[in-house]
N, C-alpha and C positions, 0 to 999 in steps of 0.2 A: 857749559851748555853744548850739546852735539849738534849735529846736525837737523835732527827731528825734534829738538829742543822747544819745548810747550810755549816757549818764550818767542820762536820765531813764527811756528806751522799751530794753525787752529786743530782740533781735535779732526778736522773733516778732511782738513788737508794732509795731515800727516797719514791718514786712512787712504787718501786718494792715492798719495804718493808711494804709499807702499802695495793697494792692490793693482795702478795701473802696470807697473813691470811685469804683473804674471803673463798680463793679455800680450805686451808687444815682443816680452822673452818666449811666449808659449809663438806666438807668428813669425818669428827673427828663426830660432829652433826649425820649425817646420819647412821655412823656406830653404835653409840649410840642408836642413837635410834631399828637399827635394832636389838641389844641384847634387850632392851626394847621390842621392840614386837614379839621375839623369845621367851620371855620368857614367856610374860602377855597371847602367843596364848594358851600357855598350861599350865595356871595355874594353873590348880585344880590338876596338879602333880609334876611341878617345884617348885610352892610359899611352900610344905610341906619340901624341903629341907634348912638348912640356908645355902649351897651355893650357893642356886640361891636368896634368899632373901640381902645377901650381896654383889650378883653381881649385884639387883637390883638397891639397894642403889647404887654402886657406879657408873653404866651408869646413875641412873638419875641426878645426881651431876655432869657429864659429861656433858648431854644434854645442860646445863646454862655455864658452862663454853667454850665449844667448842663455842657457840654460840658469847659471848662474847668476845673470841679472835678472832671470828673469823669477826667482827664486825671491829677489826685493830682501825684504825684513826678516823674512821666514829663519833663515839661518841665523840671527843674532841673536845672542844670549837672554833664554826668555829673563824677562822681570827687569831689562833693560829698561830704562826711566826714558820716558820721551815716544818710545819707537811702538808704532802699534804695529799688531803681526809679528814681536817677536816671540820665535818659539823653541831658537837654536840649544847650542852651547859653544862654548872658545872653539873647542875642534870645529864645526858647524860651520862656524864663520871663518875660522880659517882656511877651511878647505874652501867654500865661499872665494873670498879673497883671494886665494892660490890662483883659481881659474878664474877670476877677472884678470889678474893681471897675464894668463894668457892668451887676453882677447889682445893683447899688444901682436903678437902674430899673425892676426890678421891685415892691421895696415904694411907691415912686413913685406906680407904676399902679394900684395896689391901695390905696393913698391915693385916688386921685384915683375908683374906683371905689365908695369909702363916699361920696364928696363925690356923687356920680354918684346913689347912691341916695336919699342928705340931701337933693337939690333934688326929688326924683322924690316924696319924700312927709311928707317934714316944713311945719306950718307952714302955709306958702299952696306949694302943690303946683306946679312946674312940666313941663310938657309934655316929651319928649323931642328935638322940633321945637326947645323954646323953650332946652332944654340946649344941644344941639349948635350953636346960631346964636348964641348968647349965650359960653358956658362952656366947649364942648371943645375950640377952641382953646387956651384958658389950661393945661386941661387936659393935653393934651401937650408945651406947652413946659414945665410946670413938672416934669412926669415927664422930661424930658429934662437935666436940670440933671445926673444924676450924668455924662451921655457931657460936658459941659463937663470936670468934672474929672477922669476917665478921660483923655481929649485934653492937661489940662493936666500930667498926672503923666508922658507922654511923654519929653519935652525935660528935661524935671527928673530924669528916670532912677529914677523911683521905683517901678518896678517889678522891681528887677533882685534883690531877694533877699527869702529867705523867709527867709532867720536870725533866729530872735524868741529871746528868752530867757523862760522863765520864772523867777520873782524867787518 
């Protein structure tokens, strides 16, 4: 039995569950995007800080994944037993699944954004100059470590089903 299993969620719930993600993936999305074009209007003075270069990184990592939950049931293999609103195929859901598990780059960035203010005023203080020549490279490869394992769950086929049980 999966998740959306007839045995756990009534017919109305499994419907609920699967159309409320459009509404809060379609407002998550949009809000995303609008730090995204808050930022990009004023580039040529925003993109010179690395706080707004790691707020970029991690609304645009946002935009794919809000998108993707917000997509709910849609992507899983129609004729799926249990799941209402499925209308996918394997590919579907696994591209699905791809870009959830790049919503992990989001808490990443938002790490690497408390680190961001730790050097900015804890301690001996450093400069935002001395962050980004020093530290925001590190900064973004280590927020990048979850697309290594998104990349690596490809070929392994680890995206191909949402069936979980509960126990």
């Amino acid at each position: 039995a999966g998740v959306f299993s007839t045995m756990v969620f009534s017919f109305s719930q499994r419907k609920a569950l699967s159309i409320i993600p459009h509404i809060t993936g379609a407002l998550s999305v949009i809000g995303s995007l609008s730090i995204l074009y808050d930022i990009l209007k004023d580039r040529s003075r925003k993109l010179h800080r690395p706080y707004y270069r790691i707020l970029l990184g991690m609304s645009f990592f946002d935009v794919f994944a809000s998108a993707s939950l917000g997509m709910s049931t849609l992507p899983i293999p129609k004729g799926t037993e249990g799941v209402y609103g499925a209308m996918g195929t394997t590919r579907t859901c696994a591209a699905q699944g791809f870009f959830i598990q790049l919503m992990l780059v989001s808490p990443f960035y938002n790490l690497m954004l408390a680190w961001y203010y730790l050097l900015l005023g804890k301690n001996k203080p450093l400069s935002e100059e001395a962050i980004a020549s020093k530290y925001e490279k590190y900064m973004h490869a280590f927020a990048m470590i979850p697309v290594l394992f998104a990349v690596m769950g490809l070929p392994l086929t680890l995206y191909n089903s949402a069936d979980c049980e509960y126990r």
